[in-house]
N, C-alpha and C positions, 0 to 999 in steps of 0.2 A: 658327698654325692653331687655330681651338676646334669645338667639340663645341657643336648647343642643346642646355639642357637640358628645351627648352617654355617659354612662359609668359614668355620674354623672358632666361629664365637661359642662362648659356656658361660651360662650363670651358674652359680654355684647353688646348690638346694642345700640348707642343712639339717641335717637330721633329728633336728627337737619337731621337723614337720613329717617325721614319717609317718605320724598317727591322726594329719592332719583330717577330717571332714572336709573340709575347703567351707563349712560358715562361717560368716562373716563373725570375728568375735564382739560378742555382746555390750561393748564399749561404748562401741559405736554408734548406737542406737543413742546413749546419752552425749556423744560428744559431736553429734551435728544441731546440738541448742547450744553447743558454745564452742567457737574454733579456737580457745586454746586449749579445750581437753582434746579437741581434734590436732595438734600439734604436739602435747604431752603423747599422745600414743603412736604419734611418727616416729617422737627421739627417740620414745623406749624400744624401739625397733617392733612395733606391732608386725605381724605377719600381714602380705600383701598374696595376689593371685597376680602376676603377667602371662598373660593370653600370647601362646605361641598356635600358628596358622601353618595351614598347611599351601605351600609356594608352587602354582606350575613352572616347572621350566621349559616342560617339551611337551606335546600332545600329536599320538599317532597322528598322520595325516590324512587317512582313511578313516578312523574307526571315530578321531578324535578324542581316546582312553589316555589317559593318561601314560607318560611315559617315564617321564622323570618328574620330582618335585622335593624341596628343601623347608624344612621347619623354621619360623622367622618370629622372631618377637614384632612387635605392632606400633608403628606410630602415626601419629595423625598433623597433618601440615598446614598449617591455618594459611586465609589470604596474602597473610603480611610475611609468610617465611618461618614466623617461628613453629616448631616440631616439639608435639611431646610426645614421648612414650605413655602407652597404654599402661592402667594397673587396677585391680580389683579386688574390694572389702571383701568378696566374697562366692562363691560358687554360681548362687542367686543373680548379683549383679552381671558376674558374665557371661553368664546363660543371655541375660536380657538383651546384652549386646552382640551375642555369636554363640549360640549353645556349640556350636561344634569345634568353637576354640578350646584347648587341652591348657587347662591351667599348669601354672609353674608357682609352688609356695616360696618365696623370699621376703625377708626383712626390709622394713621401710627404708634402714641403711642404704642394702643391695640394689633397690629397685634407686634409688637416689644417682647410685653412683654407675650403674648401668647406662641412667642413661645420660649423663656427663660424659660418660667415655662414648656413647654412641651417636654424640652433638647437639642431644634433644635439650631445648631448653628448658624443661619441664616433665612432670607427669603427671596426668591428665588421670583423674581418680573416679571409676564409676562413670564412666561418660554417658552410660544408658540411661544414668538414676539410678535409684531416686532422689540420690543428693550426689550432685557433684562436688569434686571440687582438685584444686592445682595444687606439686608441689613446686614451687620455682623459685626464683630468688635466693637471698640466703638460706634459707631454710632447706631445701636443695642441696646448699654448700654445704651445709652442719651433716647433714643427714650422710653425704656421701662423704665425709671426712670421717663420723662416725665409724664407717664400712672400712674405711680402710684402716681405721688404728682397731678395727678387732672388737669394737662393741656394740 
């Protein structure tokens, strides 16, 4: 199964999430007293939530309705340049940040390696709260090499 993401982009959904709830898995809860269980549930590919929005392109010029618009994954550009993609432990957390964003369930891999291909230096986990926190670095690198050799 995938997701567009507009413009000709797909993330790929896979289908162990078709029964998903969208909560946060219970993990997590123990693994923000320590970031390397928070790290152990990256590799193992914990399921993530990226927040895809809805893009105006065109707005009647009368009525100002909507005319045309394209679904977009999320990223946020700090002062200095660097970009990371948006991602979410959980239903909860992205309500907090945009209830009306339409989650997309992928692997800590996918979400890794999305956004390496999409030039994000990063992804930016939970930005509403209650716990943030980045993947970037090598950690980033393993995660999206993971994605591509298929685990």
């Amino acid at each position: 199964m995938s997701e567009d993401l507009g413009g000709g982009r797909r993330i790929e959904t896979p289908d162990q999430f078709s029964g998903d709830d969208g909560r946060a898995d219970p993990r997590w809860d123990a693994a923000y007293s320590d970031p390397g269980l928070v790290e152990e549930l990256l590799r193992a590919g914990v399921r993530l939530l990226v927040p895809i929005v809805a893009v105006l392109d065109e707005a009647d010029e009368e009525t100002g309705a909507d005319k045309s618009s394209h679904m977009a994954s999320v990223s946020i550009v700090q002062p200095d340049g660097r970009r990371g993609m948006l991602a979410f432990t959980g239903i909860e957390t992205l309500a907090m940040w945009d209830p009306d964003a339409r989650p997309v369930p992928v692997t800590s891999h996918q979400v890794a390696a999305a956004a390496l291909e999409e030039g994000a230096d990063g992804v930016l986990v939970d930005i509403a709260g209650p716990v943030r926190f980045a993947i970037d670095g090598q950690l980033l690198e393993d995660l999206a090499q993971s994605s591509s050799l298929g685990t």
